[in-house]
C-alpha positions in Angstrom: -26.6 61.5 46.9 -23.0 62.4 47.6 -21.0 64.0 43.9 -18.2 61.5 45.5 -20.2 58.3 45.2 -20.5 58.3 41.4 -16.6 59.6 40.8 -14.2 56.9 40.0 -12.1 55.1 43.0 -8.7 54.8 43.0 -6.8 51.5 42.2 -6.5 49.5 45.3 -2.9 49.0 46.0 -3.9 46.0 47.9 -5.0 44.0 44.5 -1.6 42.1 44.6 -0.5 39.3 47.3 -3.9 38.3 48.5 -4.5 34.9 49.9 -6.8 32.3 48.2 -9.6 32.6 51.5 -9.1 36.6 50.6 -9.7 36.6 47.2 -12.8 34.2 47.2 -14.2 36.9 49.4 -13.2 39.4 47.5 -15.2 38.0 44.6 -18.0 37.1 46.9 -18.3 40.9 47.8 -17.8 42.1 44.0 -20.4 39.6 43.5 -23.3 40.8 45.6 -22.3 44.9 44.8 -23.0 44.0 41.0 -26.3 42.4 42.0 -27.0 45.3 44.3 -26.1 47.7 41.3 -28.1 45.7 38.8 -31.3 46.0 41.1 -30.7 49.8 41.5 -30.7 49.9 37.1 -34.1 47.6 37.4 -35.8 50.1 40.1 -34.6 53.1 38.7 -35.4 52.2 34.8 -38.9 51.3 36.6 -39.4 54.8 38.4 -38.4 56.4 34.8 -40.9 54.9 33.2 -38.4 52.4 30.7 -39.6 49.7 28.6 -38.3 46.2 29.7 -35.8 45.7 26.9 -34.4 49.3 27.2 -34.0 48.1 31.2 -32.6 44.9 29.9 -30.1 46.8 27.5 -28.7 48.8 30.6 -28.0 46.0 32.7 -26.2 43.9 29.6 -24.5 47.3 29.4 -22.9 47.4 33.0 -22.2 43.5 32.9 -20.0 44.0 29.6 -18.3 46.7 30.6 -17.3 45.0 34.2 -16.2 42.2 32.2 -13.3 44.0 31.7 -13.3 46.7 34.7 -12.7 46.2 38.0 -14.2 48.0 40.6 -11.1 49.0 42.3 -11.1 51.3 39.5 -14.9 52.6 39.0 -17.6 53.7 40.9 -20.4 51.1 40.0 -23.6 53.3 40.4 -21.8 56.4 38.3 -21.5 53.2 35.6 -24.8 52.2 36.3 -26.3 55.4 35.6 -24.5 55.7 32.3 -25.7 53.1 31.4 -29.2 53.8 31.9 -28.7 57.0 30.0 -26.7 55.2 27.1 -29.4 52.3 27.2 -32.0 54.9 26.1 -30.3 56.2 23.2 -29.5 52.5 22.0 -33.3 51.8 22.4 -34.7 54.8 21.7 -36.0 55.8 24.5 -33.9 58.7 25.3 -33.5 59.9 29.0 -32.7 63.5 29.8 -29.8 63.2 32.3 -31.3 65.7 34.9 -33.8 63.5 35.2 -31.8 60.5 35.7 -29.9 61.8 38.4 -32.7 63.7 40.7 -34.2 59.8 40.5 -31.4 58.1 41.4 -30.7 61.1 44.0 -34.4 60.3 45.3 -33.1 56.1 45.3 -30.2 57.1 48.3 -32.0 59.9 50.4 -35.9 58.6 49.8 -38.5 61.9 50.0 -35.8 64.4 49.5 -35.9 67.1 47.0 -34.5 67.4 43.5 -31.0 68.3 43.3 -30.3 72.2 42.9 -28.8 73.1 39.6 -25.4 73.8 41.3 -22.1 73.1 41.1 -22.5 70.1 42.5 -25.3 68.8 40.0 -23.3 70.3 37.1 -20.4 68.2 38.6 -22.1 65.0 38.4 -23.6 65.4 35.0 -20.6 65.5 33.5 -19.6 62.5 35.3 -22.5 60.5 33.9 -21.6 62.3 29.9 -17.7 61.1 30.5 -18.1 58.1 31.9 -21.1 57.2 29.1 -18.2 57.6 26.4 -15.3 55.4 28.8 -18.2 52.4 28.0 -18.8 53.2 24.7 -15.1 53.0 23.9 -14.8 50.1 26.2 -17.1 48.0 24.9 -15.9 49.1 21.2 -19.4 50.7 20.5 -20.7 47.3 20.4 -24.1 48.6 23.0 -26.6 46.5 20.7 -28.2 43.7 22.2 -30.4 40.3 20.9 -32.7 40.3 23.7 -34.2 36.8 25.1 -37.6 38.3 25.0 -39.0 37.6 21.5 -38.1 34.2 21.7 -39.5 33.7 25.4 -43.2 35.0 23.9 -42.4 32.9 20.6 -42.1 29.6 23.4 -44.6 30.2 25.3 -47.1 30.3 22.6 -45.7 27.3 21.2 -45.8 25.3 25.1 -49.5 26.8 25.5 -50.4 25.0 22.5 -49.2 21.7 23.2 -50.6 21.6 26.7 -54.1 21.0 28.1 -55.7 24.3 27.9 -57.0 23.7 31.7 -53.0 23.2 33.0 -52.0 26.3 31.4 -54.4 28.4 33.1 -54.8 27.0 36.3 -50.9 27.6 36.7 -49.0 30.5 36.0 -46.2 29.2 34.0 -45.9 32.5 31.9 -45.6 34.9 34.4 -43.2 33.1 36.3 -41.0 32.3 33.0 -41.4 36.1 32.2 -40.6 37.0 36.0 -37.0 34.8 35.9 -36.0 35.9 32.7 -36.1 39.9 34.0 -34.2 38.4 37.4 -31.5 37.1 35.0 -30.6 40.3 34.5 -29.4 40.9 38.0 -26.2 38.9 37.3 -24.1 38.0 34.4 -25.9 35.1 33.0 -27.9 37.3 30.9 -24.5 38.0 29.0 -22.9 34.6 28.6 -25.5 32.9 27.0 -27.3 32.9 23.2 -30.9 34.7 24.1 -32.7 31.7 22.8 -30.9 29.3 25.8 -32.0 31.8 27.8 -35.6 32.2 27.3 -35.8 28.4 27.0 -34.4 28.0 30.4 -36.9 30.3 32.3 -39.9 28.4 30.3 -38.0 25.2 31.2 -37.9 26.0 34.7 -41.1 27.8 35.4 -42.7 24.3 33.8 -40.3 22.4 36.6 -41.4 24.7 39.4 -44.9 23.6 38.9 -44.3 20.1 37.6 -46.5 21.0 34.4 -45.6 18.0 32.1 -45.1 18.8 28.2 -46.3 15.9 26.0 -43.1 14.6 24.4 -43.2 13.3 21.0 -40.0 11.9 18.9 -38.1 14.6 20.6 -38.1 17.1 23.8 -40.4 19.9 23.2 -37.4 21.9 23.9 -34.9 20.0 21.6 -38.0 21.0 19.3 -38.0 24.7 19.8 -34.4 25.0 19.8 -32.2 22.9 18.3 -29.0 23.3 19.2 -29.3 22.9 23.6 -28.6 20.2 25.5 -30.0 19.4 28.7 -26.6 20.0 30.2 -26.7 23.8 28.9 -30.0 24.0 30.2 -29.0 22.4 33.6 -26.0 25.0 34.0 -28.1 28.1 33.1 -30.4 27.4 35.8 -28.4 26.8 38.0 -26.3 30.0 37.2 -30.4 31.7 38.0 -30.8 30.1 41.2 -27.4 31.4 42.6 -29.2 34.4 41.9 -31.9 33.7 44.2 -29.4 32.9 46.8 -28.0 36.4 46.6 -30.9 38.2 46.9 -31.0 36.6 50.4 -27.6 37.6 50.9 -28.1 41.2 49.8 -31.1 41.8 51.4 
């Protein structure tokens, strides 16, 4: 791991004047680096040993603040690690830096050693401290999160219930639910919408992937566990998880 990777990059002086075909690629590219980024938080958080929402607070974290950053300006992965760091305090699973960086030093150069406590390393944590407060202040100290994960158990008890106990467990509708909503969190989607849209989504389309049928009564069984989606909401979130697919292929 190169200090200069996480420091902040200069503002492009080419952000101005850019054709229409030139700035659809532009945001193609930006598009893929955040996903790239947003699987780095996921890998790393796993090699540290984080909790799921704590990994889940990080990424919601780095979306935010890019909401309003460019990355002409910052370095993504320095962001990314502040936000891992930051996303322990917030959950309370605190992360000593040092240990933070030697993994994501281990993520670029794969069976090297720990960094040396040199310059260098010194150089770097303070990156990670500074740039921890730049997204604090950015994102007004609002780091608090309603995660989709309470309400994605909460629906999948309620589904198993109103299925035949054989087509629940001859298919695995939970995991798969459980496994999109985590890969929501390699793109913005996990930011834009109310947690309970999102959990329903994942259970709507895990069910669709397998063509499990819920019996309906006088309603939807999801109109029934949450009131106020449509099936146009529901339509547009998965769609918005499916691009996601798509660019993991690209990215990969």
């Amino acid at each position: 791991m190169q200090a200069q990777r996480f420091a902040p990059v200069a503002e492009s002086s080419h952000s101005e004047g850019r054709s229409g075909a030139e700035s659809a690629a532009l945001v193609d590219n930006n598009t893929k680096t955040h996903f790239r980024v947003c699987r780095f938080i996921i890998e790393t958080g796993v090699k540290l040993g984080m909790r799921s929402v704590p990994v889940a607070t990080a990424c919601s974290l780095y979306h935010k603040f890019f909401q309003s950053a460019t990355l002409d300006v910052y370095e993504p992965y320095l962001v990314a690690m502040s936000c891992i760091y930051l996303a322990g305090k917030v959950e309370e699973q605190h992360l000593r830096t040092r240990d933070i960086i030697n993994v994501c030093h281990r993520y670029f150069h794969p069976g090297s050693d720990p960094m040396e406590l040199n310059g260098k390393f010194w150089e770097l944590r303070d990156s990670v401290v500074q740039c921890e407060l730049l997204i604090l202040r950015q994102l007004n100290f609002q780091v608090s999160f309603e995660h989709p994960h309470k309400y994605l158990l909460h629906y999948l008890l309620s589904v198993r219930n109103l299925l035949n106990r054989h087509a629940w467990s001859r298919t695995p509708i939970a995991e798969t639910a459980w496994a999109l909503l985590k890969d929501s969190y390699h793109g913005p989607v996990c930011v834009r919408h109310r947690p309970q849209h999102l959990a329903l989504t994942a259970l709507y389309l895990a069910l669709h992937t397998y063509g499990v049928q819920v019996p309906r009564g006088e309603r939807e069984w999801w109109q029934v566990l949450c009131e106020d989606i449509t099936r146009a909401q529901i339509e547009s979130i998965m769609t918005e998880l499916l691009h996601l697919y798509d660019l993991e292929a690209k990215c990969t």
